[in-house]
N, C-alpha and C positions, 0 to 999 in steps of 0.2 A: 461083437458089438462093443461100442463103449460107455462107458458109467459117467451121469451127470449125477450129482445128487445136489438135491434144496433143501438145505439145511437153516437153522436155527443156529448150532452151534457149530462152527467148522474143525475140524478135528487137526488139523497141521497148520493153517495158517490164521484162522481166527480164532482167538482166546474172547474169554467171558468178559472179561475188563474192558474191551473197546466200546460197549455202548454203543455197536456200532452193528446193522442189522445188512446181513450178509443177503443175497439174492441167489447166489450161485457158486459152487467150485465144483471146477472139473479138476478132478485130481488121475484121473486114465490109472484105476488101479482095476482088480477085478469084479469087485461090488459093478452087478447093475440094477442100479433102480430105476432109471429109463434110459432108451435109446439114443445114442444121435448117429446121424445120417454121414457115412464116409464118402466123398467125392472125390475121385483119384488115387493116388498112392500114398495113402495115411498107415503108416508101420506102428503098431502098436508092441508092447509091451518093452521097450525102450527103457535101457538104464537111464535114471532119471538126477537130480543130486544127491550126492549119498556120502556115508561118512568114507572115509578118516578126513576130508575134505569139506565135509560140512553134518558134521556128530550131530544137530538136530532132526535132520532125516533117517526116514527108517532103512536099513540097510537094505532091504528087497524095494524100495521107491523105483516105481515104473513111470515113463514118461511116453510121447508118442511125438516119431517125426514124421515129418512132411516134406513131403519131395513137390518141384513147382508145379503151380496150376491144382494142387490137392489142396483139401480142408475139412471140415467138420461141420454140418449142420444142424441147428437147434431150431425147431421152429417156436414162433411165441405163444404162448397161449391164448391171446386174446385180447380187447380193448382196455386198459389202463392197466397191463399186467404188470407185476415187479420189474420187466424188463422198458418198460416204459418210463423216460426222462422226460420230466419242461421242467418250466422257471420253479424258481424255487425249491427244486431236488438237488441233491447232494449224491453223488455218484465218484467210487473209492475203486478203480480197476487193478487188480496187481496180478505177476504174473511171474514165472520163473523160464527165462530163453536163455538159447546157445543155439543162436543164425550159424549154420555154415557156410554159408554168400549171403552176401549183401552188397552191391556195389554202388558207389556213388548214385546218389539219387535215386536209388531204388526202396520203393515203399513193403514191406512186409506188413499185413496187419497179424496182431497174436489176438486178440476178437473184438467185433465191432457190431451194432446191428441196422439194418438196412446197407442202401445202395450195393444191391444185388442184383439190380438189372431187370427183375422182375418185371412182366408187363401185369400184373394185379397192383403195383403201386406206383407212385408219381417216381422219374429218377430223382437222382440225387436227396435221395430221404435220408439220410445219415445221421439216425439219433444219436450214437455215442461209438465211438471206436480210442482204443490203445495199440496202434502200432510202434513199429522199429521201421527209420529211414537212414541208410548210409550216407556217411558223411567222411569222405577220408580216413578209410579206414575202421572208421568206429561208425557205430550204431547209438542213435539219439530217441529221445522218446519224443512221438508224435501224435497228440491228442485233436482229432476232426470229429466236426460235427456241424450239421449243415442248417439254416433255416429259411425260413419263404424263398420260394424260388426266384432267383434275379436272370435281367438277361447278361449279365457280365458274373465276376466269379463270386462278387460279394458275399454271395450265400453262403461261400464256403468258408468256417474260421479254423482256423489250424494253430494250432501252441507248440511250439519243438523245443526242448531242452536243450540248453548249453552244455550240462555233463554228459557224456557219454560214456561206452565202453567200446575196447577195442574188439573187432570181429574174431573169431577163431581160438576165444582163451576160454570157452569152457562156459559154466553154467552161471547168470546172472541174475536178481532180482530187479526188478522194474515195477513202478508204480506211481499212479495219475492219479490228481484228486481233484472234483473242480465241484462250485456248485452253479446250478444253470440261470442266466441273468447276471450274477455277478463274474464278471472278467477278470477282478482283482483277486478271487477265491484259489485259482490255478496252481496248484503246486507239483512238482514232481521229484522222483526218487529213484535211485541207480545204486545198486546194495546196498540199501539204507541210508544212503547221503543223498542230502535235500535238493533240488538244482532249479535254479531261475530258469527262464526262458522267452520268447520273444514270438509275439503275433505274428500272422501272415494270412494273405485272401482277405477274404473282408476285415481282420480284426478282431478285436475284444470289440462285442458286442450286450446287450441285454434283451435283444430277441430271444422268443424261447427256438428251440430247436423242432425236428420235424417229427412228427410221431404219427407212427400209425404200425400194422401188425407184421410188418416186415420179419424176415427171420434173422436170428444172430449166426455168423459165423466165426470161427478159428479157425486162425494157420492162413488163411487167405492171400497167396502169394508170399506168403513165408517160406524161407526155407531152412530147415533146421529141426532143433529137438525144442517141443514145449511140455511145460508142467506144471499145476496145480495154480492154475487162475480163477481168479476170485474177483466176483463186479458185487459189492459192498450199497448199500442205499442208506449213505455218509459219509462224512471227511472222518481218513484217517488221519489222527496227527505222526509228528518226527518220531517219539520216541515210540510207539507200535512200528509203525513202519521199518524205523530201525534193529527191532529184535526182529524182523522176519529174516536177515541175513545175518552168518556167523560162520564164518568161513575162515578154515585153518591153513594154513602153510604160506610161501611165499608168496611174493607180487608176481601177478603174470603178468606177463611182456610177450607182444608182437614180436617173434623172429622169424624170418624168413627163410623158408626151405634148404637146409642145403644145399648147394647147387650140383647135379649131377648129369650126365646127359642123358637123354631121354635113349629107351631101347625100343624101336619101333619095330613092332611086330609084321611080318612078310613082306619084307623089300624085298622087289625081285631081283631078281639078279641081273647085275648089267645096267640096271634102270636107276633111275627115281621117283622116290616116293612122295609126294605131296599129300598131305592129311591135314583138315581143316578140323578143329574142333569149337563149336561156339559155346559161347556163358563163360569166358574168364569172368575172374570178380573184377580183375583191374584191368585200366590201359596203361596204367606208369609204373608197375613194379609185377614181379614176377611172384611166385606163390609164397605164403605166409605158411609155416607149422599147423598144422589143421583142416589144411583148405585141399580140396580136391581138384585133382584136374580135371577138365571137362572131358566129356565122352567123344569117343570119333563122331562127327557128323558126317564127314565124306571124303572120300579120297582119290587122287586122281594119280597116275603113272606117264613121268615123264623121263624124257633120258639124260636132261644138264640141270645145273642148278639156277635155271635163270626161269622166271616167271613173270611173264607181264600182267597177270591177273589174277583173283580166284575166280573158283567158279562161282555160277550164278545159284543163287538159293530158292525153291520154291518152298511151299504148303503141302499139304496132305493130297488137295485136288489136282498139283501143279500149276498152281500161280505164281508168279513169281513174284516174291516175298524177301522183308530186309532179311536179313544176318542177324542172330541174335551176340550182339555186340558187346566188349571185345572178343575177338575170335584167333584161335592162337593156330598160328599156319607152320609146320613143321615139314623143313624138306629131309629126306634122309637116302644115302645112297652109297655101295663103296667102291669110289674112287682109287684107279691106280696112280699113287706118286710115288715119286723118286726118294731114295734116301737123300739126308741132307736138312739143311735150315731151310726153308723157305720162305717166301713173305707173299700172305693171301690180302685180299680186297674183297668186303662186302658193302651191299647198298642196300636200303631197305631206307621206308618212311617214319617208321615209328620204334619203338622197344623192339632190341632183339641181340643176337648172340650166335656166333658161327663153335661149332665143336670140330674140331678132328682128332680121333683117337682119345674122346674121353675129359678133352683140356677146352673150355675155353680160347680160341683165337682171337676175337675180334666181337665190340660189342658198340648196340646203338642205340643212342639214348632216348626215353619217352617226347611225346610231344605232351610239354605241358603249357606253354606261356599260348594268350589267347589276343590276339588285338585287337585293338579298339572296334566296338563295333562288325568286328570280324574281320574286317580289311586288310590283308597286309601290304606290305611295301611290295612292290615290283623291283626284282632286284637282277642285276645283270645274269647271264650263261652264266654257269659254272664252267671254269675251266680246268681241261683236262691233267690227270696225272701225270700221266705220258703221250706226247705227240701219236695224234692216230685215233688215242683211244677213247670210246664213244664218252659225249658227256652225259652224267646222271642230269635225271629231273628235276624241276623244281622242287626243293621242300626235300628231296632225298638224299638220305645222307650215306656219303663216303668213307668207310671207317680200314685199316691196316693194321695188322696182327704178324709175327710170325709165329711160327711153328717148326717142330724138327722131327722129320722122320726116322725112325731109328732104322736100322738094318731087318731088324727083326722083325717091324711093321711095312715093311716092301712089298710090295705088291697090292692089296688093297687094303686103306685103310678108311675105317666110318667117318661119314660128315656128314653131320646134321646141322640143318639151320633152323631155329626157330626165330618166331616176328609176331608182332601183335599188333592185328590189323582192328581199326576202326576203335572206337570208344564214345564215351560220353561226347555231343559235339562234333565228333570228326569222321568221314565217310569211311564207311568200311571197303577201301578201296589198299594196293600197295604199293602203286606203282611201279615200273620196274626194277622186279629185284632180282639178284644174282649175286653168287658167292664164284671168287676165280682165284690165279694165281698166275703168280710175277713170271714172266718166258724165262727162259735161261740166260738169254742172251741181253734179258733186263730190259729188252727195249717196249716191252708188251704185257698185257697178262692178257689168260686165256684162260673163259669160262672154265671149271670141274663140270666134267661128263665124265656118264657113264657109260660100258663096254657094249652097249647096245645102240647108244647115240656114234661110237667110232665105227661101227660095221653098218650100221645105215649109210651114213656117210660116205663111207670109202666104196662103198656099193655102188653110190652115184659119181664116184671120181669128183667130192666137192672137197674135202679131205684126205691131206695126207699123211699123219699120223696120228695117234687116237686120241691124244694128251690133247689137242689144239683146236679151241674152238675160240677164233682172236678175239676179244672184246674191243671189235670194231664194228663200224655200221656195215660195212659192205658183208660181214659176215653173219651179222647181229640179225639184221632186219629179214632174211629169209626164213630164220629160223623161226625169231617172232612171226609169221605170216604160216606159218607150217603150223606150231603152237595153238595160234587163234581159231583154226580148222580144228584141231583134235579138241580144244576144250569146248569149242561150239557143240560138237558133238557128244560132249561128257554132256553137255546141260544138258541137249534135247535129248537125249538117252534117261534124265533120269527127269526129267518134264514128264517125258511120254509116259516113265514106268510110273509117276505118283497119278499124271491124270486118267490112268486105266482104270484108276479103282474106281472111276464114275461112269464107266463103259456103260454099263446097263443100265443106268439114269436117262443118258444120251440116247442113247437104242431105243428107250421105252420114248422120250418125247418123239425120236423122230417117225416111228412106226405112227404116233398120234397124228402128226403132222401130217403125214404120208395120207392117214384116211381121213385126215377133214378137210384134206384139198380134191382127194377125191370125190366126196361127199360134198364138197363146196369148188364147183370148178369157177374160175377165174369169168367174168363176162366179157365179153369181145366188144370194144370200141367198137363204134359206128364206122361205115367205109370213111374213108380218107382223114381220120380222125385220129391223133396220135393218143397213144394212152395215158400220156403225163395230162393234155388237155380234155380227152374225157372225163378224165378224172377229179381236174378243176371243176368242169361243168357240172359235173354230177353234183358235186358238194354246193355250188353254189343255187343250184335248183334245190335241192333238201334244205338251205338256208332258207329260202323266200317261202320254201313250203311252212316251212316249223312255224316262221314271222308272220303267215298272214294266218294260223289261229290263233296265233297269244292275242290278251289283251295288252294294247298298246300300252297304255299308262303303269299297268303292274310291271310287263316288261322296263319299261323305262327307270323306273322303280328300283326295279330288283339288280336292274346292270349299273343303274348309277347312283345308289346307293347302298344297298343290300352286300353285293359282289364285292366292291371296292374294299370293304371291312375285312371278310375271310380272305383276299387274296393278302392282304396287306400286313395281316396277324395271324393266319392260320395255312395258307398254303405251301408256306419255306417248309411246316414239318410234316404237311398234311395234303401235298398235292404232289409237289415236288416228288417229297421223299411218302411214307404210310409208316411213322415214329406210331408204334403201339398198335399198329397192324391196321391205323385207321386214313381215309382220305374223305375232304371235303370239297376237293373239286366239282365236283357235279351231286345231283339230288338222289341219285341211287346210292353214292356212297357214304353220303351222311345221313340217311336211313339205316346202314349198315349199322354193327355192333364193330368194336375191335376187337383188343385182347381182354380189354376189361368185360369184355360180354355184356355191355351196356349200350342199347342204343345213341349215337350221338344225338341225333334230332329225334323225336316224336312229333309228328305234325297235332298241333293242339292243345301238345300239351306240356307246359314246363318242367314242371317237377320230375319227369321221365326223362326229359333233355336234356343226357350228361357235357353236351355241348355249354348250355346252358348254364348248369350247375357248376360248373367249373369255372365258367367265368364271373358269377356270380362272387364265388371264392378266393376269385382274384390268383387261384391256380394257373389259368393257360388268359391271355398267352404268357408265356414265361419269361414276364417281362417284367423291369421293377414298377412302372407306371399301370399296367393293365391296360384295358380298355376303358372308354370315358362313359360315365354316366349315361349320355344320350347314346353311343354307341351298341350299348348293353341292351336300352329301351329298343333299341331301333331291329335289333336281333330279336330278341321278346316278341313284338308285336308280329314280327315276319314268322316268327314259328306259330304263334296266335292265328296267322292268317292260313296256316297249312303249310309254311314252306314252301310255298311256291315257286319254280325252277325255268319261269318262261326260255322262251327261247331269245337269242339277241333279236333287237328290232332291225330287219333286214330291208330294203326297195331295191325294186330295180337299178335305181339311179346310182346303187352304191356299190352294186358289182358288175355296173356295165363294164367293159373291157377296154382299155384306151387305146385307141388308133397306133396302129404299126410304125412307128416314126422312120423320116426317110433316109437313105443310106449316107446323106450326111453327119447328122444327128448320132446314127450307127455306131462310124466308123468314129467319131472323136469319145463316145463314152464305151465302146469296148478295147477300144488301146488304153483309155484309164484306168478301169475297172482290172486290167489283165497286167500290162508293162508298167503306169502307173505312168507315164509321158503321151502327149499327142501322137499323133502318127505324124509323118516326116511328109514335106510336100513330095516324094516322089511315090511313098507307100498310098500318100490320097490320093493321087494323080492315076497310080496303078487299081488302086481299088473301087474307084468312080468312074473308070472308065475308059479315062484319055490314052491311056496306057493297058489294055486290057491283061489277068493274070493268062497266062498260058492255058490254052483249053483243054479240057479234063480227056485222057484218053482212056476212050470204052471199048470194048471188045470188039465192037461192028464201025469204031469208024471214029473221029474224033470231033464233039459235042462243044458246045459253048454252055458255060454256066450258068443257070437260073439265078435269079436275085438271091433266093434263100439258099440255095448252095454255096454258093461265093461269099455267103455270110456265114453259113456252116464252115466253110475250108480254111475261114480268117482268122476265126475262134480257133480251131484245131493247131492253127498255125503259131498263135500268142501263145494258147496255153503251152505248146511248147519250146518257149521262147526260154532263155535264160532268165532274161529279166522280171518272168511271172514270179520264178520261183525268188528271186531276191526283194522282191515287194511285201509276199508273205512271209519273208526274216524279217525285213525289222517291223512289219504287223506282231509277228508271236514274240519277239523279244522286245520289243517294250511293255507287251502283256505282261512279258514274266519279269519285266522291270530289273534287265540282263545288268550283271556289278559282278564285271573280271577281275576283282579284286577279293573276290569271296571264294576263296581257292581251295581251301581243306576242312571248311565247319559243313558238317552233315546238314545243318537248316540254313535255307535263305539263302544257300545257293544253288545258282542256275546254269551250272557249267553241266553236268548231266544232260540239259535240256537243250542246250546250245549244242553239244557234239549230234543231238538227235536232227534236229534242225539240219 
């Protein structure tokens, strides 16, 4: 377990002198004086900051890290506890971190309380939080906190600091001080140095914030080591704040890894090795001193260095799922070259670096510039290095290296490529890439394979010696089309194997299914009655049944006045969707309780009607205006009346069936509806008659077509018309509102959707 203690005086970071009345420090040492709750992989007992590095701390100072998706839970105690903020409170967070990732844009909180998701509380309740947000590099302090719910983000105010520190240098102190209503009170601290900073979402505001008994957490999406934080009920000033860091030795500095070639563990032999690893920290720089590499995610075996994809990524269940982004793609394999200098050629998208034998060959630089509004320029082919050889893709780049093999290294030696696909912004996608090398004869290069891609090969008489795999299309594109098959089937190999684990989920619904169709068999339309049209009929007989016992007027009532209000403000999260386990589409289910276990209606009676109650409070809809006075009245008085749930006011008159239009009529709005152009006077000519279609031949003898057949066989004939389908392209692409200039930003573009089309 771990130790929270509620202290009076704080034994490490708060002295007597502050006049300044502490709530809480978790200091994760062995003392427990109460519990908190570990979610995920929270490591405790954790070297924490300790001397000859910082002589204020106790040499045995323990700390606790968090690996992602782990954290700590504090629940609150209660209605206006210590851990409860509004106006006019004074709230002092500090805290001692060392993130080990953090990447651009990525939020860490080190603890916050509310917006837990919880269905017992309204979301986005975020009384008070002290997170870390990356920012190139470095980690900023980010103070949220949310108040009344708006339909836009207003609600949320966020203060980030201009100082920061760099990620991966070791243990830092950090510290937010703000009081609530005043905007101008906000200050912050980064080892003891003061630091401005700048609103954002709604603003400096003087709304109080959101309170209710939410619990606190730490570590939440942090990653890294945390120690001895302290939420203070006060402003700390500079010169406190200042003695909490003292810290001995030199300036640390950001340096980046050595550079060394990766040793991947069981290449096979002959082959190539593809292993994808996701969570880099960066897309434009390679690893920093401290920072770890990411773990394999997946690996696939192929025989040359050229790859027109990764694979595709799923979930636990086998959905398929982004990439957790940037993701470092390493091919590794060894290659027979010749002694001698050589000169290789690589292409990749983004960051990346070819090794052979341990050195560096050839390297490609980050995508960092962004255009305007995401657009780029259309810009001509790239053209080729040498005549023949295929050209790279847009946006990919061509990069040349040589290298020398020595006598010693003949026969096979290592090359690894690594690439770093996808990032902040940009699809995690790589285009075609491949690493090769110059022919001899200069006029060519040819792909690096491996001794398993030359004996496939030469198997099929496609190849004639093992070195040669031209880097041309006539040779390119088979391979690619062979490639696309084997990684099809890596995915659906490893779709299949994650969505087993729901096997018996599956099994159990269908077994259900299985006996309540047995239990409930299908009823048989009437003779000569199709089932789609019984089926119509059915529903519109239960319509006029329902319509002639309502009362006219209340029905009238309730559809044109009552209805219009829940559909208008409550069905988008409540009919649509069931946001908190609850729906108000119909009167059984706003009778229902959600997750709050509170009925929404009570017919009768207000005060029971969290429907009610809530909008009373200007809580749902969650919106900045609410509902209007008379709106509110007019819901009131319909719960007053029972909640009444007529059914719509239904006549005959209104579902009579309109007259079969004649095969004129037909044939001009099923050529619109399908091709999207008239028919042509010889297709009317042929269709009306003058010109009869050819008569249907039947087993006993050859038939003339009935009117509805000949309009069934029309249909069948449009829908598979060319032209059906190019009608519904530019239907679905102007949906997705198609901009082929939106070529490599992971949002708001719709080239994915376009190749699906």
């Amino acid at each position: 377990m771990f130790a929270a203690k509620y202290l009076v005086v704080m034994t490490l970071i708060v002295g007597a002198s502050d006049g300044v009345s502490p709530v809480a420090q978790w200091e994760f040492d062995t003392e427990e004086a109460a519990s908190i709750r570990a979610i995920g992989n929270v490591h405790r007992d954790q070297a924490g900051p300790r001397p000859p590095e910082f002589p204020d701390m106790a040499e045995n100072n323990t700390a606790v890290r968090f690996d992602a998706a782990a954290y700590l839970s504090v629940s609150d105690t209660g209605p206006n506890s210590d851990f409860d903020f509004t106006n006019g409170d004074a709230i002092t967070i500090e805290a001692w971190v060392n993130p080990s990732v953090l990447r651009d844009g990525q939020v860490g909180y080190v603890v916050g309380k509310g917006r837990t998701g919880s269905p017992k509380f309204a979301r986005d309740n975020q009384n008070w939080s002290l997170r870390v947000v990356g920012a190139k590099n470095e980690a900023k302090l980010s103070f949220l906190f949310a108040t009344k719910l708006s339909s836009s983000e207003a609600h949320w105010h966020r203060w980030d600091s201009q100082l920061g520190f760099p990620v991966g240098t070791g243990w830092h102190h950090i510290a937010i001080a703000y009081r609530f209503g005043d905007p101008k009170s906000v200050r912050g601290w980064v080892n003891g140095d003061p630091t401005q900073g700048s609103w954002s979402y709604g603003g400096e505001t003087t709304e109080p914030p959101v309170v209710d008994d939410d619990e606190i957490r730490i570590g939440n999406g942090f990653e890294g080591l945390l120690d001895a934080i302290a939420v203070h009920r006060g402003l700390l000033d500079d010169k406190v704040v200042a003695s909490r860091f003292h810290r001995v030795g030199k300036p640390r500095v950001v340096k980046p890894q050595p550079e060394v070639m990766p040793n991947l563990a069981d290449v096979p032999d002959g082959r190539v090795l593809v292993q994808l690893s996701a969570g880099l920290p960066a897309h434009d720089r390679w690893l920093n001193e401290g920072e770890p590499w990411p773990t394999e995610s997946a690996r696939w075996v192929g025989d040359s260095f050229l790859l027109p994809r990764i694979p595709l990524h799923f979930d636990a269940w086998g959905i398929r799922d982004a990439w957790n982004a940037p993701v470092l793609l390493r091919m590794a394999g060894d290659v027979e070259l010749p002694p001698g200098t050589h000169r290789f050629l690589m292409r990749g998208r983004a960051l990346g670096r070819l090794w052979i034998n341990g050195k560096v060959v050839a390297r490609t630089q980050p995508i960092t510039g962004r255009p305007p509004d995401g657009e780029e320029r259309i810009i001509p082919i790239a053209e080729p290095p040498l005549a023949g050889v295929r050209v790279h893709g847009y946006r990919q780049q061509e990069v040349f290296g040589e290298a020398t093999i020595e006598p010693r290294d003949s026969g096979k030696s290592r090359v690894v490529l690594e690439l770093v696909v996808g990032g902040k912004g940009h699809r995690t996608e790589t285009g075609e890439v491949w690493a090769a090398m110059l022919s001899a004869d200069g006029n060519s290069y040819n792909v690096l394979v491996g001794q398993a891609f030359c004996l496939s090969k030469n198997a099929e008489n496609r190849l004639e010696a093992c070195s040669t795999l031209p880097l041309t299309d006539a040779a390119i594109e088979p391979v690619l089309l062979d490639m696309e098959e084997s990684l099809t089937e890596f995915d659906d190999r490893r779709r299949r194997r994650a969505a087993a684990s729901q096997d018996a989920f599956w099994q159990q619904r269908h077994e259900l299914a299985r006996a309540w169709v047995k239990d409930n068999p299908a009823p048989q339309p009437p003779d000569g009655l199709h089932p789609i049209d019984a089926f119509i009929a059915s529903k519109i007989d239960r319509a006029i049944a329902a319509s002639a016992g309502a009362d006219a007027r209340q029905a009238e009532h309730f559809h044109g006045t009552i209805l219009p209000i829940l559909r208008e403000n409550c069905f988008r999260c409540h009919g649509e969707k069931d946001k908190g386990g609850l729906k108000l589409d119909s009167r059984e289910a706003a009778l229902k309780a959600g997750d709050s276990e509170i009925p929404a209606v009570v017919p009768g009676d207000l005060e029971a009607s969290e429907l009610i109650v809530r909008i009373r409070a200007g809580d749902m809809p969650p919106t900045e205006d609410g509902l209007s006075k008379q709106q509110i009245e007019l819901l009131e008085q319909w719960v007053k009346d029972g909640a009444p749930w007529p059914a719509p006011p239904v006549t005959e008159s209104d579902v009579t069936l309109s007259p079969v239009v004649g095969d004129e009529a037909f044939l001009r709005r099923v050529y619109l509806d399908t091709v999207g152009v008239p028919p042509t006077a010889d297709e009317a000519r042929a269709f009306l008659g003058e010109s009869p279609f050819t008569p249907r031949k039947e087993p006993d003898g050859t038939t003339q077509l009935s009117r509805g057949e000949r309009r069934q066989r029309l249909i069948e004939e449009l829908l598979d018309d060319d032209r059906f389908a190019d009608g519904w392209m530019n239907f679905w692409l102007d949906l997705l509102a198609e901009n082929p200039t939106l070529l490599n930003q992971s949002m708001g573009s719709t080239g994915p959707f376009r190749w699906f089309l």
